[in-house]
ROMI-616623 format. One record per residue: x, y, z of N, C-alpha, C in turn; residue in three letters. Coordinates in steps of 0.001 Angstrom, whole numbers, always signed. Layout:
REM ROMI-616623
- X_Y_Z_X_Y_Z_X_Y_Z_ALA
...
//
This chain:
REM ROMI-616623
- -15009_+6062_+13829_-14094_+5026_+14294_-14830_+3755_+14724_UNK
- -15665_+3973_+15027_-16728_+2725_+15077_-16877_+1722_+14153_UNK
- -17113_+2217_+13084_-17022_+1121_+12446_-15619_+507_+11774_UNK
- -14367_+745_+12450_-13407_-253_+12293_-13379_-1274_+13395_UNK
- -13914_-1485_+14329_-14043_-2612_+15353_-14138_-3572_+14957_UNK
- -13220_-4724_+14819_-13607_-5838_+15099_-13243_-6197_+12860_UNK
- -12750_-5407_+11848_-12598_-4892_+10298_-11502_-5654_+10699_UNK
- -11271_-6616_+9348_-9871_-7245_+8784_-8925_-6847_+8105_UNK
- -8237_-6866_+8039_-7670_-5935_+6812_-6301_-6563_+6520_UNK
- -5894_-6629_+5271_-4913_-7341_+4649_-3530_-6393_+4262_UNK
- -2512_-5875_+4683_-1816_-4985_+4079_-368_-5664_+4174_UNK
- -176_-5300_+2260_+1623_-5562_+2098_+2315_-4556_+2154_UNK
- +3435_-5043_+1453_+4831_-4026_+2171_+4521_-3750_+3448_UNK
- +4005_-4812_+4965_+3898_-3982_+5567_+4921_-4101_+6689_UNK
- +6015_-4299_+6494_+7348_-4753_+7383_+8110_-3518_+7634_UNK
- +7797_-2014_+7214_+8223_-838_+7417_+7804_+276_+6955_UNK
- +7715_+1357_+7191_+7283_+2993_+6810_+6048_+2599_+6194_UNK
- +5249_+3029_+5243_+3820_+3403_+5454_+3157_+1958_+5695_UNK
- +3738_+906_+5019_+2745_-192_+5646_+2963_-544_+6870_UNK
- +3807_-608_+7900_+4169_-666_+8792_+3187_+618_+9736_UNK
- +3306_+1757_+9170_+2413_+2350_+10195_+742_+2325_+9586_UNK
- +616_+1942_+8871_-673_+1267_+8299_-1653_+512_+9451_UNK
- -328_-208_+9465_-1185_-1789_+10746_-957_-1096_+11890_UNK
- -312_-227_+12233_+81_-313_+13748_-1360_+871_+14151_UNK
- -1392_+2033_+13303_-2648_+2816_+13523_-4011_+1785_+13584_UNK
- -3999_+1262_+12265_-5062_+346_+12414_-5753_-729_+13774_UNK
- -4547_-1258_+13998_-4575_-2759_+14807_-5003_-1721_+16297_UNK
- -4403_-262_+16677_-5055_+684_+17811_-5783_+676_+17605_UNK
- -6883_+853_+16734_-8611_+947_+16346_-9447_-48_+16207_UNK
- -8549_-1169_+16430_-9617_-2658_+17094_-9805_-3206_+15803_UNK
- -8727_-3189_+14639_-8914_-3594_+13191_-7456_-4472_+13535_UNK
- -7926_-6017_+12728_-7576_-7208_+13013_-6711_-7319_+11853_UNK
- -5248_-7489_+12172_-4600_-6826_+10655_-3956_-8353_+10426_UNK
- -3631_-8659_+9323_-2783_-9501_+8750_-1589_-8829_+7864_UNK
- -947_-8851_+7847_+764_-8408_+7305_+1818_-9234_+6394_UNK
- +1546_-8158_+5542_+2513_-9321_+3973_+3570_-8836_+3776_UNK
- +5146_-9172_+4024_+6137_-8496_+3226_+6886_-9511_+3366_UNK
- +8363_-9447_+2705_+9512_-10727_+2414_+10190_-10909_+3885_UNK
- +10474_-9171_+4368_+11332_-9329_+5526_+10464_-10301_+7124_UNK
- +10637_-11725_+7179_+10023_-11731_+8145_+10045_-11627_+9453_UNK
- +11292_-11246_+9900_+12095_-10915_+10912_+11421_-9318_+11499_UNK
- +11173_-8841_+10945_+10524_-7280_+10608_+9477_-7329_+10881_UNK
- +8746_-8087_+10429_+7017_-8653_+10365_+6841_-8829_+11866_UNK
- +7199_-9927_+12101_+7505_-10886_+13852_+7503_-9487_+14560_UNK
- +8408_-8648_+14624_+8701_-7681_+15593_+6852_-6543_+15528_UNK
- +6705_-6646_+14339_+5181_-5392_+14322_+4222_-6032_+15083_UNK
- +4357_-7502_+14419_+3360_-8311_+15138_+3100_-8250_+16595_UNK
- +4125_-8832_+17023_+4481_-8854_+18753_+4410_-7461_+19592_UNK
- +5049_-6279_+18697_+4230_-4604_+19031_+2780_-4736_+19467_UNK
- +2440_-5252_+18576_+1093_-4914_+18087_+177_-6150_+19156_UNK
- +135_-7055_+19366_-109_-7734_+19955_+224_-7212_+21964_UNK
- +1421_-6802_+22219_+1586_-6198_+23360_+1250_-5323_+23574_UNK
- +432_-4472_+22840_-582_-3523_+22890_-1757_-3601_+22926_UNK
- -2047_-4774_+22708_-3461_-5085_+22945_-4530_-5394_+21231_UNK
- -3502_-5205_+20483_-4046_-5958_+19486_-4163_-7071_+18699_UNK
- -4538_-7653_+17339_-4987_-8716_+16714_-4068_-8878_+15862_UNK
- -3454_-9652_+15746_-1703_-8900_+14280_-1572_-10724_+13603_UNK
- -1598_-10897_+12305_-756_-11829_+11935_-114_-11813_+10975_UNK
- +838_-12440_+10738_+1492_-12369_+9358_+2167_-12672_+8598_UNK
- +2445_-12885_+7056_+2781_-14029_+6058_+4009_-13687_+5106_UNK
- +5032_-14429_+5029_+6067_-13932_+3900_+5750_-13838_+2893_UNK
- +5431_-13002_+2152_+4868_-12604_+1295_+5472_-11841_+335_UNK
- +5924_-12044_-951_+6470_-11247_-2395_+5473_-11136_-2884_UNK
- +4888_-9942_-3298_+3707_-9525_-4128_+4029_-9752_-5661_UNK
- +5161_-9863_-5791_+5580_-10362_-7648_+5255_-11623_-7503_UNK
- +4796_-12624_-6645_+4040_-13597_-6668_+2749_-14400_-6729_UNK
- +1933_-14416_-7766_+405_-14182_-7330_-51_-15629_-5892_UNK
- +776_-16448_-5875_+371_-17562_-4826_+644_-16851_-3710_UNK
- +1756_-16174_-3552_+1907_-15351_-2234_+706_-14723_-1911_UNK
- +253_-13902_-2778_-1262_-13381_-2213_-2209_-13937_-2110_UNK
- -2323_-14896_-2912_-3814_-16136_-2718_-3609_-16745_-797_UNK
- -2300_-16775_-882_-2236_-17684_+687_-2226_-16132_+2058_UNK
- -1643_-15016_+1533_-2129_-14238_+2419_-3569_-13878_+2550_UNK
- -4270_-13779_+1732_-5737_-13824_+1517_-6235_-14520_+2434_UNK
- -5799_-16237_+2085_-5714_-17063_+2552_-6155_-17101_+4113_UNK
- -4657_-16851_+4424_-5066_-16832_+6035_-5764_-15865_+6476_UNK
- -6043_-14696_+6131_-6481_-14022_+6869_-8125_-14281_+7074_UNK
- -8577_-15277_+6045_-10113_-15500_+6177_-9845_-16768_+7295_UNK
- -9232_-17930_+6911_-8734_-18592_+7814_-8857_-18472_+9235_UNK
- -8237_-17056_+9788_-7741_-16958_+10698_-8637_-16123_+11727_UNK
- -9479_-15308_+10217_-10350_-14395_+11177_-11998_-14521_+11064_UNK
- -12069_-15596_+9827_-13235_-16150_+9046_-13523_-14555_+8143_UNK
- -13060_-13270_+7804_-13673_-12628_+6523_-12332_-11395_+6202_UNK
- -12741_-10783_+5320_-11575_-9823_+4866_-12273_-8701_+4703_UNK
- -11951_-7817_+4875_-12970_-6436_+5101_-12325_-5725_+4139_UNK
- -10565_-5544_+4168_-10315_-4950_+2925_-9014_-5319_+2550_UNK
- -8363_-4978_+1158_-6870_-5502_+1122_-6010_-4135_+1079_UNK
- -5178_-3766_+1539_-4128_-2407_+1437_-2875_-2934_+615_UNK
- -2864_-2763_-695_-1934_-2988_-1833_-1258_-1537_-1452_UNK
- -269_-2181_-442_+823_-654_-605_+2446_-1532_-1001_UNK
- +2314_-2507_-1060_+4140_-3063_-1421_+4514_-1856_-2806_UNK
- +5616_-1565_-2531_+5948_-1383_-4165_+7435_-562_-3934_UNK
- +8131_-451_-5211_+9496_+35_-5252_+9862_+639_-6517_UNK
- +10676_+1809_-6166_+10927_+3131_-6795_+12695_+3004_-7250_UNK
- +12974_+2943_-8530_+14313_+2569_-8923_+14338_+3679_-10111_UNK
- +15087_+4864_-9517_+14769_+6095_-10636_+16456_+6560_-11118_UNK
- +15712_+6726_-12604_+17030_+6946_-13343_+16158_+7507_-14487_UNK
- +17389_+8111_-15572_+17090_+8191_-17033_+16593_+7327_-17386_UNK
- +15331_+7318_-18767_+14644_+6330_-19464_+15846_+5792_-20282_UNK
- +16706_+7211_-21126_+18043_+6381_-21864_+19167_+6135_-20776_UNK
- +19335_+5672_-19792_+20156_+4890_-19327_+19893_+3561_-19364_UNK
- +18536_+2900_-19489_+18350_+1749_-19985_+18505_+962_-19097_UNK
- +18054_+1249_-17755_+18078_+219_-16916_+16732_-1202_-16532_UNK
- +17023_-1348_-17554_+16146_-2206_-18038_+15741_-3429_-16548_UNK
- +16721_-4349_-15657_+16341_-4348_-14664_+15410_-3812_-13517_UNK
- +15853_-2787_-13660_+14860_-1844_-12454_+13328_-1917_-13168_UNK
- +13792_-1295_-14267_+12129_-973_-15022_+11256_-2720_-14672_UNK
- +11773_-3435_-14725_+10947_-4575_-14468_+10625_-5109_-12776_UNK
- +11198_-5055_-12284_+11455_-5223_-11035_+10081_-3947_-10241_UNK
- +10096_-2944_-10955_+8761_-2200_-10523_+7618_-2520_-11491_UNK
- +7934_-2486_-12478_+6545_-3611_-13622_+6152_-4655_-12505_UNK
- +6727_-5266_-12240_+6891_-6736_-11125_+6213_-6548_-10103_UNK
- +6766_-5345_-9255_+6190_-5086_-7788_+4809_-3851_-8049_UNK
- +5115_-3166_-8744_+3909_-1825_-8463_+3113_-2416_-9206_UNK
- +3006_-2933_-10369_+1818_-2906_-11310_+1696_-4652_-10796_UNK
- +2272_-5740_-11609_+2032_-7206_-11389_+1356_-7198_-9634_UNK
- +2203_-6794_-8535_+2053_-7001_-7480_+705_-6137_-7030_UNK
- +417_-5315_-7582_-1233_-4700_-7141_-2105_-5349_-7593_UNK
- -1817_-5806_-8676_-2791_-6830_-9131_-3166_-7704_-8904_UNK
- -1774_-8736_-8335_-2399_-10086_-8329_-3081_-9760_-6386_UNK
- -3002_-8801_-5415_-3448_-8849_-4461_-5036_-8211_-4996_UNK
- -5054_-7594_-6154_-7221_-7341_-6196_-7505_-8583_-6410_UNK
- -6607_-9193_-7238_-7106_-11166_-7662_-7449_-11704_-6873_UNK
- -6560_-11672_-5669_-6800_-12439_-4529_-8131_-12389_-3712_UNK
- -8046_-10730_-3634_-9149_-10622_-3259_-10595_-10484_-3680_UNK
- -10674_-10192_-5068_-11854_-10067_-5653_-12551_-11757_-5017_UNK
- -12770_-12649_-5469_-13138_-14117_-5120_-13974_-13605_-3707_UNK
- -12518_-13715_-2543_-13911_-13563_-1083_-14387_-12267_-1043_UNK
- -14090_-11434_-1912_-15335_-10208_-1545_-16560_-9972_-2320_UNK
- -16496_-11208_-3418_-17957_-11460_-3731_-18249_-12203_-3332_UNK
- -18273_-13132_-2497_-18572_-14645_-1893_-18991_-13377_-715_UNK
- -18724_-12597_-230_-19105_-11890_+636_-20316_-10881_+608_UNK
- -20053_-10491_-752_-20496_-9195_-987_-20474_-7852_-610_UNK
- -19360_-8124_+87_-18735_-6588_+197_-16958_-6567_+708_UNK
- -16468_-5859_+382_-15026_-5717_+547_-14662_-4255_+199_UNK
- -13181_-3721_+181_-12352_-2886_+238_-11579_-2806_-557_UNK
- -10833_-2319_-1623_-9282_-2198_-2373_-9074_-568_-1986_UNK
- -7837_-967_-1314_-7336_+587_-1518_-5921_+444_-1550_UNK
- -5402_+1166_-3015_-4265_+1418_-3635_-3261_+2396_-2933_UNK
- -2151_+2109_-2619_-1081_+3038_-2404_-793_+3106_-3462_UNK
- -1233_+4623_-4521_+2_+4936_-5572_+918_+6045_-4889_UNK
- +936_+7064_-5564_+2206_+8233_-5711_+1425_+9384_-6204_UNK
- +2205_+10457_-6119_+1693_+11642_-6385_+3240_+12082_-7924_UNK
- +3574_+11042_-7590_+4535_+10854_-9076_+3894_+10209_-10278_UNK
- +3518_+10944_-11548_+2260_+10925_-11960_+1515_+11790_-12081_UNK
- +1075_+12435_-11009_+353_+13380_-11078_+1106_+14400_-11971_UNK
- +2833_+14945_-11288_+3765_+15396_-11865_+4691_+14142_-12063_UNK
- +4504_+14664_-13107_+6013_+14487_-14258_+7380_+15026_-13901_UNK
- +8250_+14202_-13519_+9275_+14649_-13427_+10679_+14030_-14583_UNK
- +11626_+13810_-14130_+12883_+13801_-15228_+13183_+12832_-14170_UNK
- +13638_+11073_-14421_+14134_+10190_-13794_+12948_+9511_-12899_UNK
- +11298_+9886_-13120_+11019_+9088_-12686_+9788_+8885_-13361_UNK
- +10260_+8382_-14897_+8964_+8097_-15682_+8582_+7019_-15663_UNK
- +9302_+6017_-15787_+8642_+4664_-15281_+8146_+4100_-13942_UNK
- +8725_+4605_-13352_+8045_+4829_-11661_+6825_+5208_-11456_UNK
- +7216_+6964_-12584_+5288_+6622_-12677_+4477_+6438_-13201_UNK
- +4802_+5884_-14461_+4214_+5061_-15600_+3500_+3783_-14793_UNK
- +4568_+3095_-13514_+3686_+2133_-13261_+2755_+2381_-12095_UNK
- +3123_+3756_-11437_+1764_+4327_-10606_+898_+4781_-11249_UNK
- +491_+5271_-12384_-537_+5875_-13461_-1032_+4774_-13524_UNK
- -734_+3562_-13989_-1259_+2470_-14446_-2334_+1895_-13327_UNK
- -1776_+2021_-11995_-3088_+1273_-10842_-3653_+2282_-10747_UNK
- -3056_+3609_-11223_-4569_+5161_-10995_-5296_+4687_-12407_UNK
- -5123_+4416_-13410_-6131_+3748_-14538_-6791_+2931_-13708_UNK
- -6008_+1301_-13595_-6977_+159_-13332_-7657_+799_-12654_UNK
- -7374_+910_-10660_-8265_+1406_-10093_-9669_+2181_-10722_UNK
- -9713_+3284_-11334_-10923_+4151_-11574_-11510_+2806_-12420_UNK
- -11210_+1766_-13231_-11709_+1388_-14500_-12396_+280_-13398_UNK
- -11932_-135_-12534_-12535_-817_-11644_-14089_-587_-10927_UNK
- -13527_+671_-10466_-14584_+1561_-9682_-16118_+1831_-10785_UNK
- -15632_+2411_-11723_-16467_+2083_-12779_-17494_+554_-13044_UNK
- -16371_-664_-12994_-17145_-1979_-13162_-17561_-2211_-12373_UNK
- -17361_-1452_-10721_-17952_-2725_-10062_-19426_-2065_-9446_UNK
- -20897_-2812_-9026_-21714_-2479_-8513_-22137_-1643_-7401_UNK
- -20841_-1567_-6621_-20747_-707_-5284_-20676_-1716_-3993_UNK
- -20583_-3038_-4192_-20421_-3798_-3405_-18937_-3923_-3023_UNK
- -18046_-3875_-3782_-16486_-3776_-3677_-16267_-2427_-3954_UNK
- -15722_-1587_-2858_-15426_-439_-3078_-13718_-203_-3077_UNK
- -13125_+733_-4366_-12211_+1015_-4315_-11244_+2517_-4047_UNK
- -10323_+2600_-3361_-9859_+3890_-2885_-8462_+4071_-3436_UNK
- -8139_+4963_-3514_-6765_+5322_-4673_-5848_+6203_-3478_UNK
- -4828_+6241_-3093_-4480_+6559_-2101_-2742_+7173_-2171_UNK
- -2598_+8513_-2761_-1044_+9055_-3426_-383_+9797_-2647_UNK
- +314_+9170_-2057_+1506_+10463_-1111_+2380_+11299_-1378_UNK
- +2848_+11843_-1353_+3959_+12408_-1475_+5222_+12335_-820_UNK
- +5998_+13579_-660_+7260_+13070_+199_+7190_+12674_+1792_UNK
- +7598_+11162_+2446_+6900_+10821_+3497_+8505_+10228_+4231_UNK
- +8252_+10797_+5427_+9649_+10083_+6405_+9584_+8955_+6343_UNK
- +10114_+8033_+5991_+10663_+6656_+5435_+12090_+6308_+4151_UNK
- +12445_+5335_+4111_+13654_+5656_+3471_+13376_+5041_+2145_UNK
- +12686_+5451_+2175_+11614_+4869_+179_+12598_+5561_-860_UNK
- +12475_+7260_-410_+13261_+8047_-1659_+14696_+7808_-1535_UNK
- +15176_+7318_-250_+16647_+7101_-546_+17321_+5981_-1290_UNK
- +16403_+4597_-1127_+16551_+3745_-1692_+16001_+3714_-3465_UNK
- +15531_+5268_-3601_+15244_+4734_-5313_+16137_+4815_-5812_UNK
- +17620_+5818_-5735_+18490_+6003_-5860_+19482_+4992_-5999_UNK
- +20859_+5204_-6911_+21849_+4414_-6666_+23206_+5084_-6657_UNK
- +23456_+6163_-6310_+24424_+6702_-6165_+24484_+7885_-4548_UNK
- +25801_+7792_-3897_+25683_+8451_-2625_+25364_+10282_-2982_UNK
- +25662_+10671_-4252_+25184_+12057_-4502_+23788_+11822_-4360_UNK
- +22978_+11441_-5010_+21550_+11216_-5336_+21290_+10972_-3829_UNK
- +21244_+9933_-3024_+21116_+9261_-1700_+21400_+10635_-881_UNK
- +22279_+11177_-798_+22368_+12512_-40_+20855_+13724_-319_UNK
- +21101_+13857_-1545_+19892_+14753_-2131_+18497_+14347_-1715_UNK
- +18642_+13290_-1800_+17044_+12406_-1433_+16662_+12657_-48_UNK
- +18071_+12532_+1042_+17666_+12295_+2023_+17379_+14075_+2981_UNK
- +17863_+14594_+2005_+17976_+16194_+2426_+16253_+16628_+2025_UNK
- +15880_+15789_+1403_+14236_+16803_+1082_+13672_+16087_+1864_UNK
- +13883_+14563_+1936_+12899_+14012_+2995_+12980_+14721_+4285_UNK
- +14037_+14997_+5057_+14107_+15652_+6110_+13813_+17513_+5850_UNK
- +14077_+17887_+5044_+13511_+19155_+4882_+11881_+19191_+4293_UNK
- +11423_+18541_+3947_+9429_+18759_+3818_+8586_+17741_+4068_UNK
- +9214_+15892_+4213_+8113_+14945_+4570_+7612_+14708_+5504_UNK
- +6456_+14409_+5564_+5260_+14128_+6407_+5173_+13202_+6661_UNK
- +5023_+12974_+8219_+4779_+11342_+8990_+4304_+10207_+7927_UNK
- +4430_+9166_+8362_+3472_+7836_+7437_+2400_+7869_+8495_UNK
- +2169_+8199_+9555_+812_+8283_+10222_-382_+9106_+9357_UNK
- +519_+10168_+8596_-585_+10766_+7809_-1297_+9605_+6874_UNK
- -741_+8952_+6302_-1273_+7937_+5079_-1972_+7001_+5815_UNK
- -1755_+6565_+7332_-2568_+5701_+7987_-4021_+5953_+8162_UNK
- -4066_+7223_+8467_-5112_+7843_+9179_-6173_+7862_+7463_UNK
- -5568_+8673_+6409_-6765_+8511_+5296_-7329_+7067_+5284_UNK
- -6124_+6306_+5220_-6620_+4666_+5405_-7746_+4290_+6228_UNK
- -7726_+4849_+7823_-8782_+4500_+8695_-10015_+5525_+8123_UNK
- -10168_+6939_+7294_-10673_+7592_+6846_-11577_+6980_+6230_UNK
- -11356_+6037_+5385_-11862_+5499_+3767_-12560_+4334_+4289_UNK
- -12026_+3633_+5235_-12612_+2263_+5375_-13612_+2529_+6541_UNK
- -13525_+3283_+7163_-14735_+3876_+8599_-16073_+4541_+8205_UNK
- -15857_+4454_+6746_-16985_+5005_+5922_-18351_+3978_+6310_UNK
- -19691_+4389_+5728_-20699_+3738_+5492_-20599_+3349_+4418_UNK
- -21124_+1695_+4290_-21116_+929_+3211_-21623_+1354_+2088_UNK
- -22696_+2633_+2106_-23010_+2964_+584_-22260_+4543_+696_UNK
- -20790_+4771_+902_-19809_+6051_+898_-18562_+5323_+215_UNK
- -18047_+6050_-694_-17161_+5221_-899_-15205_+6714_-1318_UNK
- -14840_+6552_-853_-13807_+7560_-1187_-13205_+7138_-2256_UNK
- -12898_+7881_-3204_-12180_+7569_-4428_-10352_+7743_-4027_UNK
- -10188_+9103_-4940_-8705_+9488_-4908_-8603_+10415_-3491_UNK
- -7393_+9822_-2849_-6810_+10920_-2142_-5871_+11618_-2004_UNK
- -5437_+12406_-2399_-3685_+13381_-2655_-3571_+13674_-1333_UNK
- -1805_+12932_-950_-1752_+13709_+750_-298_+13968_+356_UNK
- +379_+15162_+223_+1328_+16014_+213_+1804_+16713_+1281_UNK
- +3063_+17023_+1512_+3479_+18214_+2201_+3061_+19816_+1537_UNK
- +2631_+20392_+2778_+2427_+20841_+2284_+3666_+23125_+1202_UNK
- +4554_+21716_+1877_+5758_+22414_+768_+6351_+21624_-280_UNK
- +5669_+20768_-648_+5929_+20102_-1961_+5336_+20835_-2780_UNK
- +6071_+21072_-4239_+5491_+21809_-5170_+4730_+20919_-6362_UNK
//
């Protein structure tokens, strides 16, 4: 835990459930968080938590389907704190249906947010973490992907895709930018209810979350795990499941 004292760290989606408890574990461990999501009303309130607790909190309206949105969260956070220690690409959204229902909307709208939006935040950050020579990426994907299921192939078609980039990354880079891959499973937050669009589905969703998911403190804590490392340690993939998920 030592060595998060005084660590920057950049995390989207973080206006509720895992990015939200992302910063709030973090910003307890003396890690100086900056906070990206649309809701900023949401944001304000973590901030001011987080700050009346005795921590370092700021944070930017931010759409990750935007690559300027992330250049200016980047932005401030060097700005604000003079360096970036790491970026937490967790924004993203789950819109599950049949491939032949053709909901061609949704399918883009997560093209947009999971894949476009992870990306343009390594963009952002690649620049000051070689001007630095050292930095952080660590990916929130899914453990959807791993399994294959029925209604959520493009969901995880576009979480497979940052488990590609990521490794292809890890591969290019020298060990100066280290990257971490980071897949949950079913987690108390209302993620799985909202992939849904019908109150049958929304019922079903909300019956497993409450029958097997696991805190978002769990996903915080690998987070402080990965980045508390020594600079030549680097954690790759981490699978964090219930452990009654099949």
């Amino acid at each position: 835990m030592k060595n998060l004292k005084e660590k920057v760290v950049v995390i989207t989606g973080a206006s509720a459930g895992i990015g939200k408890a992302i910063a709030i574990r973090l910003a307890e461990n003396g890690v100086k968080v900056i906070l990206g999501a649309r809701n900023t009303e949401l944001l304000e309130k973590i901030v001011e938590e987080i700050k009346n607790n005795g921590g370092n909190a700021a944070f930017v309206k931010t759409d990750v389907s935007n690559k300027n949105d992330l250049i200016q969260l980047v932005n401030v956070a060097v700005e604000q704190f003079g360096k970036m220690d790491a970026i937490v690409n967790n924004a993203g959204v789950a819109r599950l249906s049949r491939i032949d229902e053709l909901d061609i909307d949704a399918w883009d709208e997560m093209i947009n947010s999971n894949i476009k939006g992870t990306l343009y935040g390594i963009a952002a950050a690649i620049p000051v973490f070689k001007q630095q020579q050292s930095g952080h990426i660590i990916n929130i994907i899914s453990t959807s992907g791993i399994k294959i299921v029925p209604t959520q192939g493009v969901y995880a078609g576009t979480k497979n895709a940052i488990r590609t980039i990521s490794e292809a990354f890890r591969q290019e880079s020298d060990g100066s930018i280290r990257i971490t891959s980071i897949s949950p499973g079913y987690i108390k937050t209302d993620f799985a209810v909202k992939s849904v669009n019908t109150k049958e589905k929304k019922d079903a969703a909300s019956k497993a979350v409450e029958a097997i998911a696991i805190s978002p403190e769990t996903i915080a804590n690998a987070v402080i795990y990965a980045i508390s490392q020594p600079k030549d340690v680097e954690i790759g993939d981490i699978v964090i499941r219930p452990s009654k998920q099949n």
